[in-house]
Backbone bond lengths (Angstrom), bond angles and torsions (degrees), N, CA, C in turn:
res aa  C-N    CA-C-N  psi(-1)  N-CA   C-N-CA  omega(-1)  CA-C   N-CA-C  phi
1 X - - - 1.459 - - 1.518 111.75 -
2 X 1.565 113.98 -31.94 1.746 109.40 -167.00 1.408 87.97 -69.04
3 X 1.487 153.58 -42.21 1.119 122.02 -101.25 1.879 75.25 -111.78
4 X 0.830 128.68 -9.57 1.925 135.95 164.04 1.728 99.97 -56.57
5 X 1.323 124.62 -19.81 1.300 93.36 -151.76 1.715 97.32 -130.65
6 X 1.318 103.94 144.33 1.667 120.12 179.99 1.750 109.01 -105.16
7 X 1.207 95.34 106.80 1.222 110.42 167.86 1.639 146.04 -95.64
8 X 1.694 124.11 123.59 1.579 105.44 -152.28 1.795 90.55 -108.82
9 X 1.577 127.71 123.19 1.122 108.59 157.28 1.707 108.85 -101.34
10 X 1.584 80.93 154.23 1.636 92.29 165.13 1.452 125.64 -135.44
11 X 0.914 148.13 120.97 1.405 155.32 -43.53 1.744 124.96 120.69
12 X 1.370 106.69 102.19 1.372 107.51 178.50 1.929 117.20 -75.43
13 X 1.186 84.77 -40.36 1.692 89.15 -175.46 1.350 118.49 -102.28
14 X 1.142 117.52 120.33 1.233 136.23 -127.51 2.005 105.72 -87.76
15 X 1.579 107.42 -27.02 1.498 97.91 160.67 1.632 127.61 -92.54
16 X 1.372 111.83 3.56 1.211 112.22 159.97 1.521 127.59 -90.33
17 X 1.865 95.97 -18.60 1.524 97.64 -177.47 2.112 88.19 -87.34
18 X 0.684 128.47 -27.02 1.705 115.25 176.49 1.683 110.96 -72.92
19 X 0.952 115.94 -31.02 1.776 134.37 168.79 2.146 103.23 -47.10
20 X 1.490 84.37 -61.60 1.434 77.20 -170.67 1.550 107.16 -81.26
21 X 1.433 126.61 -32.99 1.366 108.98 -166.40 1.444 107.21 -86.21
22 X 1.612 120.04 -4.45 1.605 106.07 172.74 1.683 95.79 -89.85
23 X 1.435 133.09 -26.93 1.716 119.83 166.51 1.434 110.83 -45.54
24 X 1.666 121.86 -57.12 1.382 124.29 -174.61 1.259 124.67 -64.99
25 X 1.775 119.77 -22.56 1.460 123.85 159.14 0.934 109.92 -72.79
26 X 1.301 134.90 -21.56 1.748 129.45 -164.09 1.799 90.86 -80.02
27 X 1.664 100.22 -42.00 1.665 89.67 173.58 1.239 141.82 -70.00
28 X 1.488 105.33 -9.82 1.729 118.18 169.44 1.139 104.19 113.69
29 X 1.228 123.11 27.68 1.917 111.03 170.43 1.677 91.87 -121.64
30 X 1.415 95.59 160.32 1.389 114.15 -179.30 1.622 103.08 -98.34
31 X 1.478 109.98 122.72 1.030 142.99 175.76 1.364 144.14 -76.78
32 X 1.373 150.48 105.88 1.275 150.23 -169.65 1.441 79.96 -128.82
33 X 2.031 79.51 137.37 1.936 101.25 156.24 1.305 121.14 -127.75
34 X 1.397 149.49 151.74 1.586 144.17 176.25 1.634 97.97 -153.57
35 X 1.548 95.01 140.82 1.422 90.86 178.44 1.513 143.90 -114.33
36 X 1.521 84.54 37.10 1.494 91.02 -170.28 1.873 100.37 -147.24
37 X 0.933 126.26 -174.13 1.563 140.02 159.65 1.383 121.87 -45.14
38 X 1.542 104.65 -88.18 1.562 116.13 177.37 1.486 101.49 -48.35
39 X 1.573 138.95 -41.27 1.413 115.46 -155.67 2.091 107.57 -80.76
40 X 1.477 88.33 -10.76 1.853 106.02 -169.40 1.637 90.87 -69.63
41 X 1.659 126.25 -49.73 1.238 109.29 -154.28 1.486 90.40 -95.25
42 X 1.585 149.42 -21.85 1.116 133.27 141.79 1.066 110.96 -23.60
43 X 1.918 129.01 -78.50 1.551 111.34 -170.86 0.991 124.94 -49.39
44 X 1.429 121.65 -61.85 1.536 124.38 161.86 1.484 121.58 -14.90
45 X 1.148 114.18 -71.02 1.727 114.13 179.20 1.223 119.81 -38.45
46 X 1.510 115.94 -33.53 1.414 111.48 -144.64 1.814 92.15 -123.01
47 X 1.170 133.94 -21.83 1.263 153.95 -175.32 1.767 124.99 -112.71
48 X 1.350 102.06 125.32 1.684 95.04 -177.10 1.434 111.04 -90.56
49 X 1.300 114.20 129.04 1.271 117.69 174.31 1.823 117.31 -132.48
50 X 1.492 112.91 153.33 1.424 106.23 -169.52 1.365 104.08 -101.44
51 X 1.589 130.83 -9.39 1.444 122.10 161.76 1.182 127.14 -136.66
52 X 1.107 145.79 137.08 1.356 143.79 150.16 1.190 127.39 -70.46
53 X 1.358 124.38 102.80 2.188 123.62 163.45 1.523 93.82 -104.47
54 X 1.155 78.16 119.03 1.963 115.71 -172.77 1.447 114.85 -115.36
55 X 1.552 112.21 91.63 1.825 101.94 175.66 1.484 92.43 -72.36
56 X 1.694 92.36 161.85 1.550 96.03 179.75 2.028 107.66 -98.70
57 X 1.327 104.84 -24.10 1.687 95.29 -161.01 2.037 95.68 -93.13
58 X 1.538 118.55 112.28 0.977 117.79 -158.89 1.559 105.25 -154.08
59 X 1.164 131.92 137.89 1.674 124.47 -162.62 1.639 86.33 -84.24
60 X 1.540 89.36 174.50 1.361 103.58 -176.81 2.263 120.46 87.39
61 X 1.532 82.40 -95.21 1.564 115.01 -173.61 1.186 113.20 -121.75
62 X 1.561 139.30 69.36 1.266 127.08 -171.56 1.627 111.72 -60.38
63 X 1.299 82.92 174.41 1.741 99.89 -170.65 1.556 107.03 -71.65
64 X 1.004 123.30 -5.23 1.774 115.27 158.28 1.322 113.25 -93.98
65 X 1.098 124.10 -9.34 1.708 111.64 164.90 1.391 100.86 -85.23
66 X 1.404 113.20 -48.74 1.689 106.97 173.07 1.324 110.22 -29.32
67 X 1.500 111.08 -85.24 1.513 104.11 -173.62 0.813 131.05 -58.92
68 X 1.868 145.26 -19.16 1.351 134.48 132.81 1.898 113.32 -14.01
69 X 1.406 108.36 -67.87 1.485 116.31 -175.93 1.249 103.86 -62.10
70 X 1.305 154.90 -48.68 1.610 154.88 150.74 1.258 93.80 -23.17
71 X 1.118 129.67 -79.71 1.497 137.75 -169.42 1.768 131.34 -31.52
72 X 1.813 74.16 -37.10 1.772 67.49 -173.81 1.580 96.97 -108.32
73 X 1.442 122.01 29.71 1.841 113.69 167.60 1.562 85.42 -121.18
74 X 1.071 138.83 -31.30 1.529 118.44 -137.11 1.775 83.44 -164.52
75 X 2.150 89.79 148.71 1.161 105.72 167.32 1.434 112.37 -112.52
76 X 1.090 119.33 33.77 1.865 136.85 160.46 1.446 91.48 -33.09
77 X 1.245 103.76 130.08 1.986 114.52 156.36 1.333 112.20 -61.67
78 X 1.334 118.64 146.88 1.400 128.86 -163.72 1.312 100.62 -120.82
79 X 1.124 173.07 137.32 1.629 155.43 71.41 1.226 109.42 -23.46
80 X 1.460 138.24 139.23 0.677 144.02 133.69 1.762 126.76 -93.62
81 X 1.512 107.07 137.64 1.606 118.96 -171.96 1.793 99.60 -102.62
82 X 1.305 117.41 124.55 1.409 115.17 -175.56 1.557 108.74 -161.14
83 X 1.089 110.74 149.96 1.340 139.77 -175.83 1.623 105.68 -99.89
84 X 1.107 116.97 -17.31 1.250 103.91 -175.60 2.183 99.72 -102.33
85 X 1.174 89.06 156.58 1.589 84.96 -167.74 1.608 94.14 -144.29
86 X 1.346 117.78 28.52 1.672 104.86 179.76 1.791 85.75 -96.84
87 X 1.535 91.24 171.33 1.498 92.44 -174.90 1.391 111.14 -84.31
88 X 1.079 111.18 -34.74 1.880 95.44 156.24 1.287 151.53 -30.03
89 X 1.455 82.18 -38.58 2.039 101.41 173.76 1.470 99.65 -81.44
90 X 1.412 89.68 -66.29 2.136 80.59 177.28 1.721 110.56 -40.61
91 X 1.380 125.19 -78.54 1.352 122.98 -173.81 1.834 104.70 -27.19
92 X 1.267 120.17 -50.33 1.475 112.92 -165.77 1.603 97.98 -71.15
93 X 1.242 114.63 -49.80 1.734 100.81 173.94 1.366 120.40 -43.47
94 X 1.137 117.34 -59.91 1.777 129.14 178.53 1.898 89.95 -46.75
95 X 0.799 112.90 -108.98 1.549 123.44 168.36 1.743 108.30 13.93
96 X 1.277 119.42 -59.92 1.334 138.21 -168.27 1.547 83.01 -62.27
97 X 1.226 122.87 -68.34 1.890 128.85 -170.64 1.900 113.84 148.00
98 X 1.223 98.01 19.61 1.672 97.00 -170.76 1.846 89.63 -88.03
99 X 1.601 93.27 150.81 1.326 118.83 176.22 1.731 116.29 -59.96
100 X 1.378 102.73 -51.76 1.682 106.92 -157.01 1.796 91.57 -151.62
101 X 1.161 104.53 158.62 1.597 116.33 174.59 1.640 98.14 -130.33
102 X 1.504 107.17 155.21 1.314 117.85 179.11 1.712 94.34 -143.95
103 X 1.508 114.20 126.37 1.181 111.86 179.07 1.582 117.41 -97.42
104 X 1.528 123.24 139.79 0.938 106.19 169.22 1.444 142.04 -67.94
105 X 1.676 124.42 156.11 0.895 141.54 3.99 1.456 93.85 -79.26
106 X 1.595 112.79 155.55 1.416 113.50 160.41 1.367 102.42 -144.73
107 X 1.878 107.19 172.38 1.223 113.73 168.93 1.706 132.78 -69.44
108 X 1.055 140.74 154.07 1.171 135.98 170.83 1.745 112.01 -70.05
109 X 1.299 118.10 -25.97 1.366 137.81 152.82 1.573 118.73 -51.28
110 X 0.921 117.10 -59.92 1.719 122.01 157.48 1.463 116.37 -63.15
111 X 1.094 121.40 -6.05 1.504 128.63 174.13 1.666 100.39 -85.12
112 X 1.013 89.91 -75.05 1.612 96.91 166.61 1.347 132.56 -11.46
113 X 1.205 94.26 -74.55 1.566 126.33 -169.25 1.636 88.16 -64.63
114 X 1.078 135.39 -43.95 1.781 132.12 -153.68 1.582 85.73 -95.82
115 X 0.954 132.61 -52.14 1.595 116.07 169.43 1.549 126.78 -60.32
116 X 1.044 109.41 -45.68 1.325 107.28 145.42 1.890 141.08 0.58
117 X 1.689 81.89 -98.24 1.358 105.61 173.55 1.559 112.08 -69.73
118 X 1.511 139.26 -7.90 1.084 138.57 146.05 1.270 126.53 -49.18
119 X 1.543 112.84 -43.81 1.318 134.44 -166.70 1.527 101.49 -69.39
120 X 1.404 107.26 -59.45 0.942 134.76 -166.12 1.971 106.03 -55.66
121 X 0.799 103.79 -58.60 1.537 110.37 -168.81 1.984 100.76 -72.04
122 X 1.571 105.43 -22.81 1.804 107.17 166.15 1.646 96.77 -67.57
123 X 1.375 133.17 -47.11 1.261 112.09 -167.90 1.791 119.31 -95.64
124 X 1.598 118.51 21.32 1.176 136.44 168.41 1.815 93.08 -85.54
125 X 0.897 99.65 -54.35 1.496 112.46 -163.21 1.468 104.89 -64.81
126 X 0.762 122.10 -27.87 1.366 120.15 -158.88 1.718 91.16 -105.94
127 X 1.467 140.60 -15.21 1.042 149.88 163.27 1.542 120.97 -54.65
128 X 1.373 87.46 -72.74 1.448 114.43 -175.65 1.360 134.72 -6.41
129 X 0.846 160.44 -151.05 1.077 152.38 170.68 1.980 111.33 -138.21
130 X 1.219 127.81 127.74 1.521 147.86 -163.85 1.664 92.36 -36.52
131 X 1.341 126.35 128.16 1.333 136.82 -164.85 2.246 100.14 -121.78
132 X 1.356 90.40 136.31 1.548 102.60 176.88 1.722 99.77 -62.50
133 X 1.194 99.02 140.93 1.658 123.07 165.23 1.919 99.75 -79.50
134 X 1.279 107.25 126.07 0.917 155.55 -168.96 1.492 124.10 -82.79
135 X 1.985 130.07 79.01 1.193 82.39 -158.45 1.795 94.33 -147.64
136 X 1.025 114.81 123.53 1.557 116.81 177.65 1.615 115.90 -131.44
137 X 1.555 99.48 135.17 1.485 116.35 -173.68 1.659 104.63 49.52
138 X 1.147 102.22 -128.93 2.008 95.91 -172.97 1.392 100.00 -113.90
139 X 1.460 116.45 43.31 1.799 118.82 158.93 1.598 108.14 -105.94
140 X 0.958 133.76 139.11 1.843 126.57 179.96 1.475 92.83 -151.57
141 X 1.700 111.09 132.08 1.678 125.86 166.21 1.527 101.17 -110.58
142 X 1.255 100.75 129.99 1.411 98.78 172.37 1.500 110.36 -124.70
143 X 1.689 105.16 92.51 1.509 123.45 -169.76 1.678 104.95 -26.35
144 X 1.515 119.63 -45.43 1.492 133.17 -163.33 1.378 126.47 -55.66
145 X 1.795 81.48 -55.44 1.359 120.76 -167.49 2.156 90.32 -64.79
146 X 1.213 103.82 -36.84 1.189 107.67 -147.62 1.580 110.81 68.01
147 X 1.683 127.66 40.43 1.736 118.54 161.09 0.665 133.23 -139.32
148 X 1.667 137.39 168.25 1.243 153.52 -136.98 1.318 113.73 -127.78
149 X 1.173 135.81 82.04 1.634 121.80 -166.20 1.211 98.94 -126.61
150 X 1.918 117.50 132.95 1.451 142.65 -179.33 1.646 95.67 -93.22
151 X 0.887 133.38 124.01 1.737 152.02 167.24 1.312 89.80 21.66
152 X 1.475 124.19 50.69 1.500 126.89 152.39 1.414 114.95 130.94
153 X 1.371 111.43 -47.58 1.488 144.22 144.83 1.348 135.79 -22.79
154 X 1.608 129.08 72.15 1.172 142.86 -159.39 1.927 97.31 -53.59
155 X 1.493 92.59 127.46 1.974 92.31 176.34 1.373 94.68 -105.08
156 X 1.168 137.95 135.29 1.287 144.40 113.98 1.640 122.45 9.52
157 X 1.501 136.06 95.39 1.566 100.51 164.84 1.785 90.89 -149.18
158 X 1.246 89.84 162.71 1.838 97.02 -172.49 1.586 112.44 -71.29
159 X 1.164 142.02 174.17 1.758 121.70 -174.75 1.465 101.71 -86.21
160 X 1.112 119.83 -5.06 1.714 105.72 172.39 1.520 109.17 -97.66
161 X 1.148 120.00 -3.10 1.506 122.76 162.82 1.717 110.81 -89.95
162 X 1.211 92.47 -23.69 1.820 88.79 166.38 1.332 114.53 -53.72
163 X 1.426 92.68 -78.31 1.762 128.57 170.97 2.161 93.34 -20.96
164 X 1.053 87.98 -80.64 1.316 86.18 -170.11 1.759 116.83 -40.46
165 X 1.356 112.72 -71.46 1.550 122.04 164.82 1.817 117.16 -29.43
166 X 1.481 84.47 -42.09 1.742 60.75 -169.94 1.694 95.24 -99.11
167 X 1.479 134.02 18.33 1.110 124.04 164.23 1.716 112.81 -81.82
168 X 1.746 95.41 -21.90 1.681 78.80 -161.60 1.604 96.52 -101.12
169 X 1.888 127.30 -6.81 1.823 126.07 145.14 1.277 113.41 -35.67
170 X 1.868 117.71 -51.98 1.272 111.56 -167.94 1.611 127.30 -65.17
171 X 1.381 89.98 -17.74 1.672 108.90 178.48 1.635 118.08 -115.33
172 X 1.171 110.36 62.43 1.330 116.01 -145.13 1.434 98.43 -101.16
173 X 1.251 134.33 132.40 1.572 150.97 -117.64 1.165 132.81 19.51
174 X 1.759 102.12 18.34 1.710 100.98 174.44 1.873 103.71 -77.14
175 X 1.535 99.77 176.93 1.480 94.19 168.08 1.867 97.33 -124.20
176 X 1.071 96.12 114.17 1.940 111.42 -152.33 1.853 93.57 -93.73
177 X 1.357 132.29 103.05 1.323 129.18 -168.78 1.367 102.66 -88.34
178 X 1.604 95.46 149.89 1.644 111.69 -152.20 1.383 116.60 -66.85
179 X 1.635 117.13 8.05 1.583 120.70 169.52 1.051 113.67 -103.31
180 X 1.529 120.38 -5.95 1.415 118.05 178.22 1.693 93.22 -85.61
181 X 1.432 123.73 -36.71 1.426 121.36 -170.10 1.210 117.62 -58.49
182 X 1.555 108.32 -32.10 1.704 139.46 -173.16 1.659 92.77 -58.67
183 X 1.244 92.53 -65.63 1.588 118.02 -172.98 1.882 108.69 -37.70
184 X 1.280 95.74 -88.32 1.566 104.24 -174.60 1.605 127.29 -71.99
185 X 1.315 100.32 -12.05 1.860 109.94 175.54 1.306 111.88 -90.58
186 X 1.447 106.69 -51.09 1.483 122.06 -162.68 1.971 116.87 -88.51
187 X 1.900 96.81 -29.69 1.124 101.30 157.06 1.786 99.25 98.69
188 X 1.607 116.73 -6.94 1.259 131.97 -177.53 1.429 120.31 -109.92
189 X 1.675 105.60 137.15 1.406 126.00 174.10 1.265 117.91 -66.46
190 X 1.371 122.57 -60.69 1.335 125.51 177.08 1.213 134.65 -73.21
191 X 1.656 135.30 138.50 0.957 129.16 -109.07 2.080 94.45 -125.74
192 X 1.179 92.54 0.94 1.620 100.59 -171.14 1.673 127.96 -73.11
193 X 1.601 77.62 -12.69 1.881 78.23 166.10 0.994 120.83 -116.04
194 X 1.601 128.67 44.94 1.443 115.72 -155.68 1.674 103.60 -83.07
195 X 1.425 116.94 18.88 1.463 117.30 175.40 1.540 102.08 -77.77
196 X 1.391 120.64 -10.46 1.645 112.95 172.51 1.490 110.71 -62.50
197 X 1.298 111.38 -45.49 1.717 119.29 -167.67 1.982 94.42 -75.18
198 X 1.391 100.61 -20.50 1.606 79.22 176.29 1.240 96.24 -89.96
199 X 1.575 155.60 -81.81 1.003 161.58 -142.45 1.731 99.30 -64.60
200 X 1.260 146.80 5.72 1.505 146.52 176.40 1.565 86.55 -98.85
201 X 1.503 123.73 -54.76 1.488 139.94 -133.02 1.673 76.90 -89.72
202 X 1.154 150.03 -51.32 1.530 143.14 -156.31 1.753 89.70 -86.67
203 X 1.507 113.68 -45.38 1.621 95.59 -179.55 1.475 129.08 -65.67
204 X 1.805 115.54 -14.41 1.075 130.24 162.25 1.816 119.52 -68.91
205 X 1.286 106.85 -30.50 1.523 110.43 -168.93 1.686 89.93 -85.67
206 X 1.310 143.07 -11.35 0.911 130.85 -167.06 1.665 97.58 -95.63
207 X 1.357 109.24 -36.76 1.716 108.08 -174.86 1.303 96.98 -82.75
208 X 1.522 153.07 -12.95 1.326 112.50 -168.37 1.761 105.01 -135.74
209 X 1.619 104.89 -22.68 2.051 108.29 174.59 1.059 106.22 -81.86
210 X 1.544 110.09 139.67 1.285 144.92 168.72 1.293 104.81 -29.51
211 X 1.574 119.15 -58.39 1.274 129.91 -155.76 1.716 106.42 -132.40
212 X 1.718 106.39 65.30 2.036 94.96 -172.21 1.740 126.09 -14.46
213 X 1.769 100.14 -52.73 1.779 115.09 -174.30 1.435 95.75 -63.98
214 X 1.069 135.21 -34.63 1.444 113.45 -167.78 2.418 108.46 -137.01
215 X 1.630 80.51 82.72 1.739 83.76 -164.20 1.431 117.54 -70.59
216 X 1.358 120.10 145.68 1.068 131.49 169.61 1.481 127.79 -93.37
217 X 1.302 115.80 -13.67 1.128 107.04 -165.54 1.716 93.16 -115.73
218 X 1.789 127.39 -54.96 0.991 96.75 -165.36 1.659 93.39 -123.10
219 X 1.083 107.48 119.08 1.743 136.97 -170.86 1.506 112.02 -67.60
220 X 1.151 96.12 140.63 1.904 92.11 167.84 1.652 100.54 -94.50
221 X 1.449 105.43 162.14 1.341 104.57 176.26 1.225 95.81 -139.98
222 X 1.080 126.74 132.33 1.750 139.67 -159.47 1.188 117.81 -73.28
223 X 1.508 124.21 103.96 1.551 116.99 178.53 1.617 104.56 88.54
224 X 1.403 111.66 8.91 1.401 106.01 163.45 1.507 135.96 -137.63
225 X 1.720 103.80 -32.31 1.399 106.46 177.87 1.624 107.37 159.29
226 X 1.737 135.56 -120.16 1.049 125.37 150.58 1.709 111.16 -138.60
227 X 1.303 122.02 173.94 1.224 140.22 168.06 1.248 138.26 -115.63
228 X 1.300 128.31 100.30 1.415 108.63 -168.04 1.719 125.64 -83.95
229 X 1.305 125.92 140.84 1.837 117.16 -148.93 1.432 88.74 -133.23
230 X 1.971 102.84 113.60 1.134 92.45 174.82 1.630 112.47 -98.57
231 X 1.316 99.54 179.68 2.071 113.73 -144.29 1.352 121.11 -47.93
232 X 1.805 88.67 -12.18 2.139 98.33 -157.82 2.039 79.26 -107.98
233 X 1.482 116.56 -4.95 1.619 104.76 167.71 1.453 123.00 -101.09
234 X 1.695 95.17 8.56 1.728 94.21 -168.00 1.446 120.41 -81.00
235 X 0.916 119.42 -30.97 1.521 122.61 155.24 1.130 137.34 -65.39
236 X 1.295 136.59 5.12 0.939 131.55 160.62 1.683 97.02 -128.56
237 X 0.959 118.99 20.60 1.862 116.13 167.41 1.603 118.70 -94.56
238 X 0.750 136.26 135.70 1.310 154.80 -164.89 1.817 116.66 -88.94
């Protein structure tokens, strides 16, 4: 599977950015490195690549304006590489549009493994078999289309906010707990980041409820995960 895929790291310091991209060649993907901001969305522009590992603290253009600019050409998977580990920094990465965060220090083994299961769940998807369009009150997913349309109104959302959205339509008044979401969206066993399924699930309530602070469509359910409530269940849902 690595040897399909072109990979760009970016990386300010220059023996960690050779650390990881001679680990990721040793694994069989073809590799690009740059070490700063401006030279990432230079490569990018001009070069096709299937992932981005993006540290965020970087002179110039940090790696959250980067992925803002990733964001709005391309739905390339993002990792983000970071040192910062409060949930703020993570939330603003997620937020920005990156896939996964890896905090520093980490293993090259956990590098792996999170590229990996990225990869992995692009070539499930792309397998799969032709999925029903999806459609309640004036929200509609159209698995095909790959889109998102608000009462006519194409929304914007990254493919793991798809993934997610139209996982929690398909299960629509279950209350779906946030390791199963981990599980079947994200494609992961372990249970330590489940701040992705929160920080996807708040960037979703922002693109498609009326009212983000008080959602209608996809509900928290206390001590378990979320629910999605469609329009003719919202009044009487809790």
């Amino acid at each position: 599977m690595a040897g399909k895929y072109r990979l760009l790291v970016v990386e300010d310091e220059r023996p960690l950015r050779n650390l990881v991209m001679n680990a990721l060649t040793s694994a069989g993907y073809e590799v690009f490195g740059v070490p700063d901001g401006l030279q990432a969305m230079e490569f990018f522009a001009q070069n096709h690549v299937d992932m981005v590992i993006l540290d965020i603290i970087m002179p110039q253009v940090d790696g959250i304006q980067v992925c803002r600019w990733i964001r709005q050409r391309s739905d390339v998977p993002i990792v983000m590489l970071t040192a910062l580990d409060r949930t703020e920094d993570v939330v603003t990465g997620f937020e920005a549009g990156a896939d996964d965060y890896i905090t520093k220090p980490f293993t090259f083994e956990e590098l792996r493994a999170r590229i990996e299961a990225i990869f992995r769940r692009m070539e499930w998807m792309a397998r799969r078999r032709p999925r029903s369009v999806l459609s309640y009150g004036p929200l509609t997913v159209d698995p095909n289309a790959h889109r998102v349309t608000l009462a006519g109104q194409e929304v914007h959302v990254t493919p793991m906010e798809f993934e997610l959205l139209y996982y929690l339509m398909s299960h629509a008044g279950e209350a779906v707990p946030k390791e199963t979401l981990f599980r079947e969206v994200w494609g992961y066993e372990y249970v330590e980041g489940l701040n992705l399924v929160e920080v996807a699930v708040r960037r979703l309530r922002e693109k498609i409820e009326p009212d983000p602070s008080r959602p209608a469509y996809i509900q928290t359910v206390r001590g378990i995960g979320y629910r999605f409530v469609p329009p003719e269940a919202q009044g009487a849902a809790s």
